[in-house]
C-alpha positions in Angstrom: 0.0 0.0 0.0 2.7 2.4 1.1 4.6 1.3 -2.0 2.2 2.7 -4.5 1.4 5.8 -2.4 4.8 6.8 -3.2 4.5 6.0 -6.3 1.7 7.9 -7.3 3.4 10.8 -5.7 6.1 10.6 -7.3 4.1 10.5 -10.5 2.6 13.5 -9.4 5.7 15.5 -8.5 7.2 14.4 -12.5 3.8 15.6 -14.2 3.7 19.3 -11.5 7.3 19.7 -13.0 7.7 18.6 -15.9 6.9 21.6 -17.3 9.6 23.0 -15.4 11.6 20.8 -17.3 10.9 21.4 -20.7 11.2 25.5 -20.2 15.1 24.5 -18.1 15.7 22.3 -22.1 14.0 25.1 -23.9 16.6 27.7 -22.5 19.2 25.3 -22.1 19.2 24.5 -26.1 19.1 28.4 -26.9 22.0 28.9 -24.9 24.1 26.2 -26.6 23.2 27.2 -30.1 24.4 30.8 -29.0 27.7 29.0 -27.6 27.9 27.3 -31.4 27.1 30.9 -33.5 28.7 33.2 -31.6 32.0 33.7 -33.2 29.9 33.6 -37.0 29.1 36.8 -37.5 31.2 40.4 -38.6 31.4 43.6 -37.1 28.6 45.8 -37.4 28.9 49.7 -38.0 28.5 51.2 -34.4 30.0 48.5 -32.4 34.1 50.6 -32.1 32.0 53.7 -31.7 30.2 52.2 -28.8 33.4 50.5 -27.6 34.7 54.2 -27.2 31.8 55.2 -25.9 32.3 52.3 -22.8 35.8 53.6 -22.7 35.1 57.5 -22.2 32.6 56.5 -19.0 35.4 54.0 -17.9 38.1 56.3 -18.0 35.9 59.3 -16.3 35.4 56.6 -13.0 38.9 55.1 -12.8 39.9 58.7 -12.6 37.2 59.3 -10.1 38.4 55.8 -7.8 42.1 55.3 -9.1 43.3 58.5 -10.9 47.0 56.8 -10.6 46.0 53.4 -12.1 43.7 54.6 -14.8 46.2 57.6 -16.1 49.0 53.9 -16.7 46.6 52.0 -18.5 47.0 51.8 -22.5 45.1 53.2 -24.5 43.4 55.8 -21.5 45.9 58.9 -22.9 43.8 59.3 -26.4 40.2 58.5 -25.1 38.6 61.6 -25.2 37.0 63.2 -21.7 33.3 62.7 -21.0 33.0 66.6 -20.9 32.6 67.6 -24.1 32.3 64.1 -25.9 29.9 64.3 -28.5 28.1 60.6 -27.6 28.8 61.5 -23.9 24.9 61.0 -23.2 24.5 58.1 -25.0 23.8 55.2 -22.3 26.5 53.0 -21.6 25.6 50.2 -18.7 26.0 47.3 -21.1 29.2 48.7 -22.8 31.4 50.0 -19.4 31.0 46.4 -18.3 32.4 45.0 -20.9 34.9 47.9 -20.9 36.4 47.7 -17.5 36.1 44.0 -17.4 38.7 44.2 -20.8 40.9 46.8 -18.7 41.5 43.9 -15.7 42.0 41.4 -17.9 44.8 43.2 -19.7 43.7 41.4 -23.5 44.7 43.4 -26.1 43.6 41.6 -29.0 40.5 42.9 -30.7 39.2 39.8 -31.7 39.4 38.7 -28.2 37.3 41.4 -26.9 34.5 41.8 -29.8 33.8 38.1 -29.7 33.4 38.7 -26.1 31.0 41.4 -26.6 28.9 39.3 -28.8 28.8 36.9 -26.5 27.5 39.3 -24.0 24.9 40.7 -26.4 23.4 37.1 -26.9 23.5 36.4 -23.3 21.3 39.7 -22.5 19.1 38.9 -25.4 18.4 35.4 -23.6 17.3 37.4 -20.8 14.7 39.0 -22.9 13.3 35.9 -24.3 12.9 34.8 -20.9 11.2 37.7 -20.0 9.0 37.1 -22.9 8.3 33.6 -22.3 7.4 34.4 -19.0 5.2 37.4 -19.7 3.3 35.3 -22.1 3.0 32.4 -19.7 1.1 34.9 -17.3 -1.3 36.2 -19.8 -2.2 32.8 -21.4 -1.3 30.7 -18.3 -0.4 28.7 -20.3 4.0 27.8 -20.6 3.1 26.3 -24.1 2.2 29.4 -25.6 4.6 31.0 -23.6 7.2 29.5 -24.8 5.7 29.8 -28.4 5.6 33.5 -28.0 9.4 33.2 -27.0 9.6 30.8 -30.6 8.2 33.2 -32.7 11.1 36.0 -31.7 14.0 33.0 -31.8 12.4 32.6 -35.4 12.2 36.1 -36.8 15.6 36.1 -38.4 16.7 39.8 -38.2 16.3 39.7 -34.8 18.0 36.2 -34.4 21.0 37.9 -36.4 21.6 41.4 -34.1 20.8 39.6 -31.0 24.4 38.3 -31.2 26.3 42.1 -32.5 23.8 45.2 -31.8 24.3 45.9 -28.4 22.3 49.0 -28.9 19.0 48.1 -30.1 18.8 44.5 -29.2 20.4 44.6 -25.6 17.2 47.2 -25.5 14.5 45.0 -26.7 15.8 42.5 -24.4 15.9 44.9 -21.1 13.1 46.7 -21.8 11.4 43.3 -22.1 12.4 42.3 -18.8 11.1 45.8 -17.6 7.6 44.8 -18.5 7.8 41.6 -17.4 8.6 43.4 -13.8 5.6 45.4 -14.2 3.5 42.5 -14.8 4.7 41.1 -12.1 3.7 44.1 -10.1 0.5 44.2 -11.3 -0.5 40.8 -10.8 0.9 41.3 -6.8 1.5 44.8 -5.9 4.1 44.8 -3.4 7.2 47.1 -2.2 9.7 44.5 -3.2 8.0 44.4 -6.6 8.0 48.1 -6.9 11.4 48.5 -6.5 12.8 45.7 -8.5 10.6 46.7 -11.5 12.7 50.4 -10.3 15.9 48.7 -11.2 14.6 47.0 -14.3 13.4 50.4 -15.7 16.8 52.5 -14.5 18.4 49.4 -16.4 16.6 50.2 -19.7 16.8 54.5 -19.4 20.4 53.6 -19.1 20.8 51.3 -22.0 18.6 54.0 -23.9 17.1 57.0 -22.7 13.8 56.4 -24.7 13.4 53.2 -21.6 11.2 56.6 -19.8 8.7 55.4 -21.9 8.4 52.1 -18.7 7.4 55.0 -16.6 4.3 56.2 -18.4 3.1 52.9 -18.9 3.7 52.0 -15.1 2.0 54.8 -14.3 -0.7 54.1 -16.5 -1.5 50.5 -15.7 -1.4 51.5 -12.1 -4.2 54.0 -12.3 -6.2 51.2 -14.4 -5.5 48.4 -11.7 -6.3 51.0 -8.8 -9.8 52.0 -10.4 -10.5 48.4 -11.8 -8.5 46.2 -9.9 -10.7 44.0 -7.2 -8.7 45.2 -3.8 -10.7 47.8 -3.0 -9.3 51.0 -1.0 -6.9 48.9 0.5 -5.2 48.0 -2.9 -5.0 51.5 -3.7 -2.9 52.6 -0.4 -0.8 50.3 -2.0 -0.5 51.3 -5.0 0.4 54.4 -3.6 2.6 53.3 -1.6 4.2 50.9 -4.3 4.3 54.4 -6.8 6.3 56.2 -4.7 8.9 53.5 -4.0 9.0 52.9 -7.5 10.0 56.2 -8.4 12.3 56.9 -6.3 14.0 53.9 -7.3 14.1 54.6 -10.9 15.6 57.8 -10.1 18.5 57.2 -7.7 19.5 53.9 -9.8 19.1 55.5 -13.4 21.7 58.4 -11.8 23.7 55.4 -10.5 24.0 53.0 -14.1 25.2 56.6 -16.0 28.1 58.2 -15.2 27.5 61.1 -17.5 24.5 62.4 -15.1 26.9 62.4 -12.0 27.5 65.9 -11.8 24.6 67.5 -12.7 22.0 64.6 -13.0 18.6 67.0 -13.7 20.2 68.8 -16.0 22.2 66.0 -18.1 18.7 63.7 -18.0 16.9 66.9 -19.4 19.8 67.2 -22.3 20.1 63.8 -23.4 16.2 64.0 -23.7 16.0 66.7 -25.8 19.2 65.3 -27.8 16.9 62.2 -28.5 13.9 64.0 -29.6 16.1 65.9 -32.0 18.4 63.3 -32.7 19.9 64.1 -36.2 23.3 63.9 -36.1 23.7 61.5 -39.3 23.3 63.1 -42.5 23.2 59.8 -44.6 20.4 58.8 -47.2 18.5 55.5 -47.2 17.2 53.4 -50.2 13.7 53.3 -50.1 11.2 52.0 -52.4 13.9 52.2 -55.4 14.4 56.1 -54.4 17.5 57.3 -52.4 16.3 59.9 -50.0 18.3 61.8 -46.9 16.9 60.3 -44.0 15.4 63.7 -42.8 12.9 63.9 -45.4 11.8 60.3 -45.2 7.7 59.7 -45.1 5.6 59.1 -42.7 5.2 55.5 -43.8 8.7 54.4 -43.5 8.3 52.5 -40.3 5.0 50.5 -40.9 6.3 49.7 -44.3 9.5 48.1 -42.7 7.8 46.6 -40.0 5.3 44.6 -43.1 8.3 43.5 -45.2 10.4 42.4 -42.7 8.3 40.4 -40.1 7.1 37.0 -41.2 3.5 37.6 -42.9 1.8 34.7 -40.1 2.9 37.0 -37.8 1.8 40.5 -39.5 -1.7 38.3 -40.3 -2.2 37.2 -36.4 -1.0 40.5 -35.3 -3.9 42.0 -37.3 -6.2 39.8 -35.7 -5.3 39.9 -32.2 -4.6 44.2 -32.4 -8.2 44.4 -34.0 -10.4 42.1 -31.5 -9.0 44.1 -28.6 -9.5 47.2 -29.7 -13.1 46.0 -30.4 -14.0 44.2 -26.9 -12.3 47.7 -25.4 -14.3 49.4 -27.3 -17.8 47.5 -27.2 -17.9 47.2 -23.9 -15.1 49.4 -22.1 -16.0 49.1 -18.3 -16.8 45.8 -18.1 -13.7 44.5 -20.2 -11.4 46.8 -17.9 -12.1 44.2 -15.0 -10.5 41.4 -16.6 -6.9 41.3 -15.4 -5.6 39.6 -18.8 -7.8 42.6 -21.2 -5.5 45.0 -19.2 -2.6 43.4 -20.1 -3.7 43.1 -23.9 -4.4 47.3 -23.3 -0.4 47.3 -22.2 0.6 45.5 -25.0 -1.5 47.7 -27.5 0.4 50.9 -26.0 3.4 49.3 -25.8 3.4 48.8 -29.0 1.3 52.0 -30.9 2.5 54.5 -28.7 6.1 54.6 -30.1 5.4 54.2 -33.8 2.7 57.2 -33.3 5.0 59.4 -31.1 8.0 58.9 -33.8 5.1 59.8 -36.8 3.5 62.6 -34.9 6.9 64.2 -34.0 8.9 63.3 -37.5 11.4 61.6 -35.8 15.0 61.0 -37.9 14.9 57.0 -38.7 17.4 55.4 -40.3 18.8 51.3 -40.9 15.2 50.4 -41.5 12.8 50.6 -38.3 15.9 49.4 -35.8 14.8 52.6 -33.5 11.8 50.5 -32.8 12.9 47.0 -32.7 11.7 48.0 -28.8 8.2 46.9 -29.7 8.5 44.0 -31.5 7.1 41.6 -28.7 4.0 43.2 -28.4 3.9 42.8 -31.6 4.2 38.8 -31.5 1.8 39.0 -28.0 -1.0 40.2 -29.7 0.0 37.9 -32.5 -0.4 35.1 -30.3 -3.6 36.8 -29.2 -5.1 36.8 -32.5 -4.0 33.2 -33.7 -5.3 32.2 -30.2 -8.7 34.0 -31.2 -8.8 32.2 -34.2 -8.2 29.0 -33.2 -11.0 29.0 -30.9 -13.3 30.1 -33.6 -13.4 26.5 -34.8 -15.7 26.0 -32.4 -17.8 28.7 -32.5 -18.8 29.2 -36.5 -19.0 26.6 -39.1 -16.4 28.1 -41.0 -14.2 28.5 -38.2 -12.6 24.9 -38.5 -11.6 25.4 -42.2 -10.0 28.8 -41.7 -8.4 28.2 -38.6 -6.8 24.8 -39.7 -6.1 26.5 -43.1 -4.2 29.5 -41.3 -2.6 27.2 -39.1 -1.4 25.0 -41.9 0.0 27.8 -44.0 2.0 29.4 -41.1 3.8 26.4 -40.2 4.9 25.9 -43.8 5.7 29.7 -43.4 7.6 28.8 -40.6 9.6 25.9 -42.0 10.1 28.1 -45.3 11.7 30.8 -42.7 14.0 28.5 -40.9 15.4 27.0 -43.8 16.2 30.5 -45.1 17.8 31.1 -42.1 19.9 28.1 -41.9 21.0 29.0 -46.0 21.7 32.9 -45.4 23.9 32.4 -42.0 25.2 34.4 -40.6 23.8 36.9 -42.3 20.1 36.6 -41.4 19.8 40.3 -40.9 19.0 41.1 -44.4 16.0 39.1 -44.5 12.7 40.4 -46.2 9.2 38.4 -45.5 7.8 37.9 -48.7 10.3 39.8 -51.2 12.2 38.4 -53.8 15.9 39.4 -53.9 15.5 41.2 -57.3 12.6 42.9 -56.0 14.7 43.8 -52.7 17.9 44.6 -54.6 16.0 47.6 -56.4 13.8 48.8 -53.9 15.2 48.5 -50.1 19.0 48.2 -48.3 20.2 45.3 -47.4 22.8 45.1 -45.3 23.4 48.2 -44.0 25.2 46.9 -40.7 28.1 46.1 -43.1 28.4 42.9 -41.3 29.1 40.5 -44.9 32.5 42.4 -45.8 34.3 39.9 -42.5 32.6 37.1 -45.3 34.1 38.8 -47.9 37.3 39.2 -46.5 37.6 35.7 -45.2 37.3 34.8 -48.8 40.1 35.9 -50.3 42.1 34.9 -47.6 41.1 31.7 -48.3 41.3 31.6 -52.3 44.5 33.8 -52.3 47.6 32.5 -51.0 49.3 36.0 -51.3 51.6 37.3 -48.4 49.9 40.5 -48.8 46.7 40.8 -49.9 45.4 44.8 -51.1 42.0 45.6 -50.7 40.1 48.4 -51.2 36.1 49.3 -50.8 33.1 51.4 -51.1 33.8 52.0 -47.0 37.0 51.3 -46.7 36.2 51.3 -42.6 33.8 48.6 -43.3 36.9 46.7 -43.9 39.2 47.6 -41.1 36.1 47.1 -38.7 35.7 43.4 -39.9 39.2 42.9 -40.3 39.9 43.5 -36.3 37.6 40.3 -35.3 39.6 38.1 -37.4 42.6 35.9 -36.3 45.6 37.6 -36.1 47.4 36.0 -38.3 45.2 36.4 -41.2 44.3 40.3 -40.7 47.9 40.9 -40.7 47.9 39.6 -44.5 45.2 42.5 -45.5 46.5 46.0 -46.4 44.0 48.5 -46.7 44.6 50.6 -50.2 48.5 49.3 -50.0 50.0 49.4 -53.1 51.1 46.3 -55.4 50.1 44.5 -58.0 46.5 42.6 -57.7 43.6 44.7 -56.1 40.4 43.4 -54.6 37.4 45.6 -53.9 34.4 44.9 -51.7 31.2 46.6 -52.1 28.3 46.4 -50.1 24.7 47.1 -51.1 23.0 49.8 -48.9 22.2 52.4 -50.9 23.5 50.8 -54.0 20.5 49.4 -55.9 22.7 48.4 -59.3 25.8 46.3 -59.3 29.2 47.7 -59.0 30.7 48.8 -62.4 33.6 46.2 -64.5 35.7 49.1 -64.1 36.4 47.8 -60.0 37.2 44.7 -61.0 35.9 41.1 -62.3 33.4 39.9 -59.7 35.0 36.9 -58.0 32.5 36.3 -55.7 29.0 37.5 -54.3 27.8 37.5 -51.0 23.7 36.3 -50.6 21.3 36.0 -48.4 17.6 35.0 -48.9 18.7 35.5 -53.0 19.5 39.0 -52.8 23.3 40.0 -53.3 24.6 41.3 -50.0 28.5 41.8 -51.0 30.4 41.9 -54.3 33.8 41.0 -54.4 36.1 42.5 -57.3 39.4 41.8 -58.3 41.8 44.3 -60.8 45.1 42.9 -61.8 
């Protein structure tokens, strides 16, 4: 008797976690396949410039803590001082990190330290997926779809691609995730603790990117809807008072404490780095859009919904549809009565999460350039009201006649979507982050940039140190810092090979397609070799004798 006692309890205790289980494997795989694809991928544009960035900060502390240490160290005599730096209020508590931890260690090697950094980037980017698994767990309670949510993002190639180099936008998405995860967690269970760990998750995004104040309205917001709808009476709103305050205060002290460029004056260098953000247009470049090549200040109004379209998965766009729509309809219908429902508020926080940046960077003509990168921010909203719609539709098989057709129809076509989109991604590696949705490369070679991270010239390069056996080997290209970015993640021993320009007989030129819609001209050089990704050229590789 006692025997199966114990064992139906222990048959209990395997089903309670084996979910528990599955999510540790889930996690567990990601991570490994980040260990495995790591070291794949170039060197984007920003990623020196925010290495400088992490060094300016850096050297402003050391000489703050250690002014005899830092003033030895190599390299600390020509980093510029934080007063007066132009990118002095641009947030730096994922790059000083990485910084100072490179300092200690004494490495030298640039390779050494950028593969480093994209480690890091993936590792925060996990933490976002988690956060997103988990804040999709508590609005379907169901870890299935919360870990499908978390799927749809691991399978939505751009991001796959710049969730192991862009440690601006992506390490952003990822911490600003994690910041609403914290206030769902609030929400659900108001508490002091809560309140001041979703503080330090916010402080945590403002100082990633100052555009992370955006947490604070919609903390603010929610809060007012759960004290006037919420089900705890006057008691829940002392609370919630009490919870506000602790919050903010928070916030404020360890947004001030993550950026070292608000020490001295920290009102005053918050207000400046605002405004610098609202009237951000430093870059004076163009962008290809829609076959025309236009300076990204005059850029229209549709720009960013027109990126979001041909660049997310159309299963996704479709669901998204769905789910944004039927929300806005229950709200609408019956406003009061759909306010009491916990989950409907958190479908209202995903709708603003979502809308209120794309209208904010319409309604104040915002400078937007790279494609809609500004905004990756929003992009799981995006696939939680996805999940909202496909999880709408699904259940309409039971409610119409034609619901079963339609819903198994959609469902069949999204997974062949699906498989369509991982095989591209497994073809195109590592250069993922050129992928269109439904485009065909000719179409995208005339019409939109590709890759304008500049991340295929390190496959370009690696090339012709494999197909030339040359002591030295000349290159020149469209951006000739393209090249000496890409060339300082590679071995040693093989960027010492490349001379930039150097003189010589045999010349190879890369050119990469951003604002390029027609191939390079003969006159470079005999194309050797092209660079694609999802049958678009990405790179073209010329050689002159």
């Amino acid at each position: 008797m006692q025997f199966y006692r114990l064992l139906d309890a222990l048959r209990a205790f395997v089903a309670a976690r084996s979910g528990a289980f599955y999510v540790r494997c889930y996690f567990a795989a990601l991570l490994l396949l980040g260990l495995c694809l790591y070291r794949d991928y170039g060197l984007s544009w920003d990623e020196p410039v925010d290495r400088i960035n992490g060094q300016v900060s850096a050297k402003y502390i050391m000489g703050l803590v250690a002014p005899g240490w830092s003033s030895t160290r190599p390299g600390y005599a020509i980093t510029p001082d934080i007063h007066g730096f132009g990118d002095n209020d641009h947030g730096v508590l994922f790059e000083l990190p990485l910084v100072l931890l490179n300092q200690i260690s004494g490495i030298d090697d640039t390779r050494i330290y950028y593969l480093m950094r994209h480690l890091a980037v993936f590792l925060v980017c996990c933490v976002g997926t988690w956060a997103l698994f988990k804040i999709g767990r508590v609005r379907f309670q169901k870890t299935s779809i919360g870990l499908a949510v978390s799927t749809l993002l691991l399978l939505s190639p751009r991001f796959f691609a710049e969730s192991f180099y862009n440690g601006k936008d992506l390490v952003f998405v990822a911490v600003f995730t994690l910041g609403i995860y914290t206030l769902v967690r609030l929400l659900r269970r108001p508490s002091v603790g809560r309140a001041a760990v979703h503080g330090l998750a916010t402080a945590a995004a403002i100082d990633i990117r100052v555009l992370g104040v955006l947490l604070v309205a919609l903390t603010i917001g929610m809060l007012v809807l759960e004290a006037g709808f919420g089900t705890g009476g006057r008691p829940l709103r002392w609370k919630l008072a009490q919870v506000v305050t602790v919050y903010l205060v928070v916030t404020a002290v360890a947004t001030v404490a993550g950026w070292p460029y608000l020490w001295e004056a920290p009102v005053q260098n918050f207000s400046a780095a605002f405004l610098h953000l609202s009237q951000y247009a430093v870059w004076k470049g163009y962008a290809l859009y829609w076959g025309n090549v236009i300076p990204v200040k005059q850029l229209p109004w549709h720009y960013v919904p027109v990126w979001i379209f041909i660049t997310t998965p159309l299963a996704y766009s479709f669901a998204f549809v769905l789910g944004a729509a039927s929300v806005l309809f229950a709200a609408i219908r019956r406003p009061w009565a759909y306010l009491r429902h916990f989950e409907n508020r958190l479908d209202l926080l995903f709708h603003a999460w979502f809308f209120v940046p794309i209208f904010m960077v319409i309604g104040f003509h915002s400078v937007l350039y790279d494609g809609w990168r500004h905004l990756y921010f929003v992009y799981p909203a995006l696939l939680l009201l996805a999940v909202r719609g496909a999880q709408g539709l699904w259940q309409a098989r039971h409610l119409y006649r034609w619901g079963r057709p339609l819903a198994v129809g959609a469902a069949v076509l999204a997974a062949g979507e699906m498989v369509f989109t991982v095989r591209g991604m497994v073809q195109a590696h590592p250069q993922q982050q050129v992928y269109f949705s439904f485009l065909p490369g000719p179409a995208v070679a005339q019409l939109f940039e590709r890759d304008y991270w500049g991340l295929s010239y390190r496959e370009g390069l690696e090339w012709i140190a494999q197909h030339d056996t040359s002591p030295q080997l000349n290159v020149t290209g469209q951006i000739n810092g393209l090249i000496h970015n890409n060339l300082t993640i590679m071995k040693p021993a093989v960027r010492a090979r490349f001379r930039i320009g150097g003189s010589g007989k045999g010349q190879y030129f890369l050119g990469g397609y951003r604002t390029q819609p027609t191939p390079y001209p003969d006159s470079l050089g005999k194309e050797v070799h092209v660079v694609k990704a999802f049958g678009a050229e990405v790179l073209s590789v010329r050689y002159k004798e």
